[in-house]
C-alpha positions as CSV (number, residue, x, y, z in Angstrom):
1,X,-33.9,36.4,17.0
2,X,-33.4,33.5,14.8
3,X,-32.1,33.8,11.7
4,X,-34.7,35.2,9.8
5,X,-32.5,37.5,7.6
6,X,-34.6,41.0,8.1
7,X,-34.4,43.5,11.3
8,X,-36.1,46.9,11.0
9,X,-34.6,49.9,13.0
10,X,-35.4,53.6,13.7
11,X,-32.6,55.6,12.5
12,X,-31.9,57.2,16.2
13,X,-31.6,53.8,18.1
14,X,-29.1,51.4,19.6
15,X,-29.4,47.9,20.0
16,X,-28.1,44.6,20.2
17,X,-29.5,41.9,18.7
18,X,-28.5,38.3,19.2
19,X,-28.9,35.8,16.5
20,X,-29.2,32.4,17.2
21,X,-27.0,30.1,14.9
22,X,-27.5,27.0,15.8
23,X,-29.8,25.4,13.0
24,X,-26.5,26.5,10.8
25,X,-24.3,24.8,13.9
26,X,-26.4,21.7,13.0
27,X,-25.9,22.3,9.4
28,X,-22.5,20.6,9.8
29,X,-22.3,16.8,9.0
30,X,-20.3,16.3,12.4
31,X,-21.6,17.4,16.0
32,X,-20.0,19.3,18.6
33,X,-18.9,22.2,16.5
34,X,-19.0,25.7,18.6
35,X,-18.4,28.9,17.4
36,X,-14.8,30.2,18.3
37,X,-15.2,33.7,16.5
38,X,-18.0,36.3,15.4
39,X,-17.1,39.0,12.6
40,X,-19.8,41.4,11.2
41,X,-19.4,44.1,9.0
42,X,-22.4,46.5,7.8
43,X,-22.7,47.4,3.6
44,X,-25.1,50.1,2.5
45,X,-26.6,49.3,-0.9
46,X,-24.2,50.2,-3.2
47,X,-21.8,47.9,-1.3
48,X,-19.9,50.9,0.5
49,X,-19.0,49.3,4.1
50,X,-20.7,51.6,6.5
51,X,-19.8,49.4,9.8
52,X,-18.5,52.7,11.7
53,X,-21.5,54.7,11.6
54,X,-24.0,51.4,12.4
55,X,-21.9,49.1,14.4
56,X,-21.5,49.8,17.7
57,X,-18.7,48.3,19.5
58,X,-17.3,44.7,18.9
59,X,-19.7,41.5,17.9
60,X,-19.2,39.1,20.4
61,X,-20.7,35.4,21.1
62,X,-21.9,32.9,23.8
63,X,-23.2,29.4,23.3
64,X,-25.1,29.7,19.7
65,X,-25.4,33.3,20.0
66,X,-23.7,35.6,17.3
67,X,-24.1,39.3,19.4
68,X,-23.7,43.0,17.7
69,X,-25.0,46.4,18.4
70,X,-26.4,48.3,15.9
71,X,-26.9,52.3,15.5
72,X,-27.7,55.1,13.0
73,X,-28.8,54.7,9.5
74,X,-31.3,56.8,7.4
75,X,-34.7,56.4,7.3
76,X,-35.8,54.4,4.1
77,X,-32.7,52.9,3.4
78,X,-31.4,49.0,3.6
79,X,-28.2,48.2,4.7
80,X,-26.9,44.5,4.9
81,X,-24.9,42.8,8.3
82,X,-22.5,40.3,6.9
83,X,-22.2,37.8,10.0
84,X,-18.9,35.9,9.5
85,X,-18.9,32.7,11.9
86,X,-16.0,30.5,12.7
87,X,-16.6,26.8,14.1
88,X,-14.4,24.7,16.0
89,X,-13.6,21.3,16.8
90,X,-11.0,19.5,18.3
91,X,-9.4,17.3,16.1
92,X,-11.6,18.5,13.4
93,X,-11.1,20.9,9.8
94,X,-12.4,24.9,11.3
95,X,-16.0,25.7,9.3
96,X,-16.7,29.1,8.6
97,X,-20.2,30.2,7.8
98,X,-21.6,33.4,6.5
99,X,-24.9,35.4,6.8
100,X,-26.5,38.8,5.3
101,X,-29.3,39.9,8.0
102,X,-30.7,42.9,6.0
103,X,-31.5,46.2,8.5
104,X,-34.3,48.4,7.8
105,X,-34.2,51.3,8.7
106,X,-37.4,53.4,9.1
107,X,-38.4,56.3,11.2
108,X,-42.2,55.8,12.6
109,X,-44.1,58.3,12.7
110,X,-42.8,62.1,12.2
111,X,-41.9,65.2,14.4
């Protein structure tokens, strides 16, 4: 998925979804950045961080793919991914860059 900032959920699944970063790679005046690290934590809406009961595992990366597994969550609510990047260079100042992808989280259908 690229980085369009929403990604809606039903509260009983668990999935990884990859978010490409590299239009914010490019965003850096100098080329040949990569990213070297991939934090995310999860925040429900009163800013409570929530990442043990919806992130599954560790966020991981490959290329210009940020990677985490998300879980859980209760129906009609929003909770927001801070993505935390780290670039590298050789010979070059580290960039860090930061995204909220928001998570929906809504059951369809009932039963």
């Amino acid at each position: 998925m690229a980085l369009n900032k929403f990604y809606q959920k039903q509260p009983w699944e668990q999935e990884t979804v990859r978010l490409d970063w590299s239009n914010r790679i490019s965003s850096v005046p100098l080329s040949g950045y990569a990213i070297s690290a991939v934090a995310v934590v999860v925040y429900d809406t009163d800013g409570n961080d929530v990442s043990s009961s919806m992130l599954e595992g560790d966020p991981s990366y490959s290329g210009n793919y940020a990677y985490a597994t998300f879980k859980g969550g209760t129906d009609g609510q929003k909770y927001y991914a801070r993505f935390r990047i780290t670039l590298t260079k050789d010979a070059a100042d580290t960039q860090y860059q930061e995204e909220d992808l928001i998570i929906v989280v809504k059951q369809e259908g009932k039963g």
